[in-house]
C-alpha positions in Angstrom: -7.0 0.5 3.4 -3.2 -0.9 4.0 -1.0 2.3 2.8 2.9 2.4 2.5 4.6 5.6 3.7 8.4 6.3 2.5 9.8 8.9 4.2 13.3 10.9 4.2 14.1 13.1 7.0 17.1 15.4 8.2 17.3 14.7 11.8 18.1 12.4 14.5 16.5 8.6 14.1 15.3 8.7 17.9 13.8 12.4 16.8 11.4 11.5 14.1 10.9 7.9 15.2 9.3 9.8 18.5 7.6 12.3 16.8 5.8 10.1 14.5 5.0 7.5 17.2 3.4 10.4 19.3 1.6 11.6 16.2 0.0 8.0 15.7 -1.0 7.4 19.4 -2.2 11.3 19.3 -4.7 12.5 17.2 -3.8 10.6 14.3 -5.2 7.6 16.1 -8.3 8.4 15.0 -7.9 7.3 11.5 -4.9 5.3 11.9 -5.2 1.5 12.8 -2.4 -0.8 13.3 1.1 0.4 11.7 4.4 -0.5 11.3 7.4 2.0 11.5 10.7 0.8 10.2 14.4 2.3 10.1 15.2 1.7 6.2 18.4 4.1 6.8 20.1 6.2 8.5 17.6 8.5 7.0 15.2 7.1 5.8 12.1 5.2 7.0 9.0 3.1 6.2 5.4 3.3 7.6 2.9 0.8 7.3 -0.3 1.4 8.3 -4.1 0.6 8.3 -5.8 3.7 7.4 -9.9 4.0 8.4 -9.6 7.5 6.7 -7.8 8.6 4.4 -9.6 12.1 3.6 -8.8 12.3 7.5 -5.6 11.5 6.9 -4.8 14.1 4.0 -6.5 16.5 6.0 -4.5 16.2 9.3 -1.0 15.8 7.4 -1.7 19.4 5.9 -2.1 21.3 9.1 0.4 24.2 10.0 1.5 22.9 13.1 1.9 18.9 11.4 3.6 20.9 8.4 5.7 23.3 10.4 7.2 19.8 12.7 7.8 18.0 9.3 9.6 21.0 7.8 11.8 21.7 10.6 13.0 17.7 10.4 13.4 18.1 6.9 10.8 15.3 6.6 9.6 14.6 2.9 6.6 11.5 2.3 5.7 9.4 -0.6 2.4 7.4 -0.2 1.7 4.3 -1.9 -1.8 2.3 -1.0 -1.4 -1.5 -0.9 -3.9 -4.2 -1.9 -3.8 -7.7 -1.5 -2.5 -9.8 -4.0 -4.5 -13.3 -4.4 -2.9 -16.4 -6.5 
């Protein structure tokens, strides 16, 4: 399933553009195929990703230690899934 992740964030671009690139070769590897990570703003960004999982997904995005690096980057997510459009 092709999702679309807009994020905001209160940190450096090089900071969360690390962190989330460590998070998707880490663990979140998993359940995350190929992705997609674009600088929309200075603070903002957009993720596109294949996801194999997504209760996977919902459930690593709520652990304390995912949560407590998010919060500290001021990092808030909107999820949108994505199908294919056929004419």
């Amino acid at each position: 399933m092709k999702i679309c992740i807009e994020a905001s964030f209160n940190c450096l671009w090089e900071e969360i553009e690390a962190s989330v690139k460590a998070d998707l070769s880490g663990e979140a590897a998993d359940f995350i195929d190929e992705y997609s990570l674009l600088k929309e703003t200075e603070k903002t960004f957009i993720l596109i990703c294949d996801l194999k999982s997504f209760d996977a997904f919902i459930k690593w995005i709520h652990k304390p230690n995912i949560q407590e690096v998010y919060n500290s980057m001021g990092v808030k997510l909107k999820m949108y899934s994505m199908s294919l459009m056929e004419r």
